[in-house]
C-alpha positions, 0 to 999 in steps of 0.5 A, spaced: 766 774 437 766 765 437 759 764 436 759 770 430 765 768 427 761 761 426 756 763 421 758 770 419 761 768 412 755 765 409 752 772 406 759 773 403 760 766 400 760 768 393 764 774 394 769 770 397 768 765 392 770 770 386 776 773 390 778 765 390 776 764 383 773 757 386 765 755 386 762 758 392 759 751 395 767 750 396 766 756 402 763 750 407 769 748 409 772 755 411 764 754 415 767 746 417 773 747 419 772 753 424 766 749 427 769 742 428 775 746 431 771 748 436 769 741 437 775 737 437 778 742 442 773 745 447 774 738 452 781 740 454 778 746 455 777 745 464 783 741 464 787 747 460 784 752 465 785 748 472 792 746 469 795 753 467 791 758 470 784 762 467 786 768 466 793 765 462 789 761 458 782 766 457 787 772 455 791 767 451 785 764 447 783 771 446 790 773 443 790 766 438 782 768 436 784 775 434 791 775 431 788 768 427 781 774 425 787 779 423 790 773 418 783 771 415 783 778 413 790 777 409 788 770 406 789 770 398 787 763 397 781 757 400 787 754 403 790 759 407 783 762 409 782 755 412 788 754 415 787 761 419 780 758 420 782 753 424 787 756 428 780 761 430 777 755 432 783 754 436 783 760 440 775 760 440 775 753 444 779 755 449 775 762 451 769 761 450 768 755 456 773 759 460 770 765 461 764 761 462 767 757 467 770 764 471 763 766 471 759 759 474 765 758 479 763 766 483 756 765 481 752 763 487 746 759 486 740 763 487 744 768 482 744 763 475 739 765 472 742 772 471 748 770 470 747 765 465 741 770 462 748 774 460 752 769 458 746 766 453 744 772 449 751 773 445 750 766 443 743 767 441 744 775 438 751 773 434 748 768 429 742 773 428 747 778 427 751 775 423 748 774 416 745 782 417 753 785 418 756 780 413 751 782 407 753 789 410 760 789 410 760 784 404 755 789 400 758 796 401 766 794 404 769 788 402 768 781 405 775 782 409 772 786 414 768 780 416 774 778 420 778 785 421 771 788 425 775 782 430 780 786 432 779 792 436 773 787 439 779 783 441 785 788 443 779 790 448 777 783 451 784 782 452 785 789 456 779 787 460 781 780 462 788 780 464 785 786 468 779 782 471 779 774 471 783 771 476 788 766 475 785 760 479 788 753 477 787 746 481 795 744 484 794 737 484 791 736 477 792 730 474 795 729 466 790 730 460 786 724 458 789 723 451 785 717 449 780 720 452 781 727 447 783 723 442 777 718 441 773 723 442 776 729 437 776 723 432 769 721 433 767 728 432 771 729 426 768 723 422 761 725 425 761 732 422 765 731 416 759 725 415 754 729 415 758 735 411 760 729 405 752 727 405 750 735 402 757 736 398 756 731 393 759 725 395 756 719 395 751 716 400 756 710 402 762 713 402 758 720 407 754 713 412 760 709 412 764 716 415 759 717 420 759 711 423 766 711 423 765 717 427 759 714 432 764 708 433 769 713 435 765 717 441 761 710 443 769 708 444 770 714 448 764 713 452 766 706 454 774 709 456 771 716 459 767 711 463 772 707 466 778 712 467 779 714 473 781 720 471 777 722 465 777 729 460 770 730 462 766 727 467 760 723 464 757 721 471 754 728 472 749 724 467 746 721 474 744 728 474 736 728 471 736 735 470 743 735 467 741 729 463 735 732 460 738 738 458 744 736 454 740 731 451 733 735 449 738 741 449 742 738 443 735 737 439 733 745 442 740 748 439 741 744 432 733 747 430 736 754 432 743 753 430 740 751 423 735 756 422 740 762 421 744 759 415 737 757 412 733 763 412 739 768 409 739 763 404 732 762 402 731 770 401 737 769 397 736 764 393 729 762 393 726 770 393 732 773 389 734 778 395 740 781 396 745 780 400 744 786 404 736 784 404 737 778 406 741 779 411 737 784 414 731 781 414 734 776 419 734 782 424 727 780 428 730 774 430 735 779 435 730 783 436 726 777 439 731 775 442 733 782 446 727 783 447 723 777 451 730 778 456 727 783 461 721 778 462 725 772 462 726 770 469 719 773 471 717 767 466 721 762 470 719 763 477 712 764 476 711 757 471 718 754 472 723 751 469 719 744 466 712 747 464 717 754 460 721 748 457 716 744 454 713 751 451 718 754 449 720 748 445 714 747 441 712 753 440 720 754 436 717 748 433 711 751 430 715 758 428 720 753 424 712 750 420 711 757 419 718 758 416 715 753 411 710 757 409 714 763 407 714 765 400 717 771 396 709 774 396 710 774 404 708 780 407 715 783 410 711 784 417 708 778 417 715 775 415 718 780 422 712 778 426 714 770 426 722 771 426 720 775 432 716 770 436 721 765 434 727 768 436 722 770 443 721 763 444 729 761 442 731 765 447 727 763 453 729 756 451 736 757 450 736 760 458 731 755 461 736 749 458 742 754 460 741 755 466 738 749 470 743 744 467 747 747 472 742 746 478 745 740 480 752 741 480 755 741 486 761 746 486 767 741 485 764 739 479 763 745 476 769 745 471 767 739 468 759 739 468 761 746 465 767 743 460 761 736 458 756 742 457 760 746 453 762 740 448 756 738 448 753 745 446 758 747 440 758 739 437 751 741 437 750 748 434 756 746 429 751 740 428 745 745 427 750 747 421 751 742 417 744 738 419 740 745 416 745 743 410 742 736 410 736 737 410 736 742 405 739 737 401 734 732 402 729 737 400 732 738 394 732 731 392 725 730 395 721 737 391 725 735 384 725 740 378 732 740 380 733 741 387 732 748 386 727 754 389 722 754 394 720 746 394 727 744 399 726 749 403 719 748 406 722 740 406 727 742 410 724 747 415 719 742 417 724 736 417 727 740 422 720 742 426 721 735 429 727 737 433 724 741 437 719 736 439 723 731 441 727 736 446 720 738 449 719 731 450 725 730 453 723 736 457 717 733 460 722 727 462 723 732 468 720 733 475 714 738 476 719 742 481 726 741 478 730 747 478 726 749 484 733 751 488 734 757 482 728 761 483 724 765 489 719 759 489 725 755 491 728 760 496 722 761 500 719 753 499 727 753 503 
């Protein structure tokens, strides 16, 4: 429901726009506010967890999530869908990590691939999704059903968690690091919304002069994480090499991915005239790579490792991301299938090398904050992905001229961002030959 919720709105804009009576570019906040929410709050996700127990926090997540979807659904104007957003990404920022956190604390370490492998694939599948059930239920429904699917999928989550996830909690747990949280949830803020007032119109000075506030505000947190003694999220885990290269090159991997999903749904619907329906039907491919490389993905990882998947699986993305540019309204479909479905393979396969051997090694006490830095880093990124697929569409409009619009924007958007999965692939190529090798067969029978 979290990672669905994130872009699922974007075939739907311009149905919500004329139930509104405002343009559709104004629906980006909705889009905004739900992924900088999630941002702001994911840091205090461990601390909330430990303090007052997994299972309270996770089911109350799950509640604030699926009454905030009830309430989306009921909204009569921009202003009030976005305050509801909001309290989505509220709930979303405490469930997500936490669930996650449940699952690493009872996950042996010669079990993290498949662990992980499972935890993966909705973040993968729901931004596919996305697109394809919202011009479903746009076209055939109405958009409030975007959010009123939520709500039997919630109740359900609810049941099972209060049944199944222990309520473990840390006794001795210091105060929440509110400096710490407000440095960082300000950084961020200014960071994103810099990069959302570069692509709504504002002026160029205005969108700079807040980005830099934002990345003087996360220098700051930084520089005061790194001197308390109890800080909201751990930056000496960096001292790790494979969980230094895994958030930093995985940051590059996932805005490229992240992006791709709000980018292709509006080429086919803007620059090739498809419907919404059709549009986001044709994402589809994606999922189906993304599910169906899934049985081979840890075969792949014993038998090459995690290094050599790595470097692969982020350039082979960059490639498909080069093919994207060449996309146009005369493309063979198949065609079209046949490189959604390569990419989403090589996505996927990414997406669980990064996933799983960031983790690798962690010692078990610092699991809570290596998962809660990890997911911060994750959301800021994807959210990112967004807004930097926004950005560089942006630019290309103003690079391809007659007027910024059709084809020409796209294809300079798609291979701006072919470079970042290049940058991820050399970071990769940062890492030992065998790192990550406790994780596999190779490292359990090298023990």
């Amino acid at each position: 429901m979290e990672n669905l919720d994130g872009t699922i709105i974007v075939t739907a804009t311009e149905r919500m726009a004329r139930s509104f009576g405002v343009p559709a570019a104004d629906l980006n906040i909705t889009i905004a506010a739900y992924l900088l929410t999630l941002g702001v709050f994911i840091p205090a996700s461990g601390w909330m967890a430990d303090r007052f127990g997994a299972r309270t926090v996770f089911a109350g997540a799950i509640g604030l999530f699926t009454t905030a979807s009830a309430l989306c659904a009921l909204s009569t104007s921009l202003g009030e869908l976005t305050a509801t957003r909001v309290l989505q990404g509220l709930g979303g920022a405490m469930m997500v990590p936490v669930g996650r956190l449940v699952v690493l604390r009872a996950a042996d370490k010669r079990d993290l691939i498949k662990a992980v492998a499972y935890l993966t694939w909705p973040a993968l599948a729901a931004p596919v999704i996305a697109p394809a059930l919202g011009g479903v239920l746009t076209a055939y429904a109405s958009w409030r059903w975007i959010f009123i699917v939520n709500i039997p999928l919630g109740a359900v989550a609810l049941l099972v968690a209060l049944r199944t996830v222990p309520n473990s909690k840390s006794a001795d747990k210091p105060a929440l690091d509110w400096l710490g949280f407000l440095l960082s949830g300000a950084g961020t803020l200014s960071l994103v919304g810099g990069i959302e007032a570069a692509t709504d119109g504002v002026t160029w000075p205005a969108a700079l002069a807040t980005t830099a506030v934002g990345v003087a505000l996360l220098m700051a947190a930084v520089r005061h994480l790194r001197r308390s003694a109890q800080p909201l999220v751990d930056l000496r885990l960096f001292s790790l090499p494979t969980f230094r290269v895994t958030n930093l090159g995985g940051s590059c991997f996932r805005m490229a991915v992240g992006a791709a999903p709000f980018l292709l749904p509006l080429l086919f619907e803007e620059a090739f005239r498809w419907n919404a329906f059709k549009a986001g039907l044709s994402v589809v491919p994606l999922f189906v790579g993304n599910i169906g490389v899934k049985p081979v993905t840890t075969p792949v990882l014993h038998r090459f490792k995690f290094r050599t998947v790595l470097i692969t699986s982020c350039t082979a993305v960059s490639a498909t991301f080069v093919l994207f540019a060449t996309f146009t309204a005369t493309t063979p479909l198949l065609l079209v299938a046949t490189v959604l479905v390569c990419s989403g393979a090589f996505r996927s396969v990414g997406f669980s090398a990064f996933n799983t051997i960031v983790f690798a090694d962690v010692p078990a006490e610092q699991m809570s904050g290596a998962n809660t830095l990890t997911s911060t880093v994750q959301q800021l990124t994807m959210g990112l992905g967004v807004a930097i697929g926004a950005l560089a569409l942006s630019v290309g409009s103003r690079l391809a001229g007659a007027g910024g619009t059709g084809h020409g924007p796209f294809v300079v958007a798609f291979c701006l961002l072919a470079c970042l999965p290049l940058l991820a692939a050399a970071e990769s190529a940062s890492l030992e030959r065998h790192a990550g090798a406790q994780l596999t067969q190779w490292g359990q029978a090298r023990s």
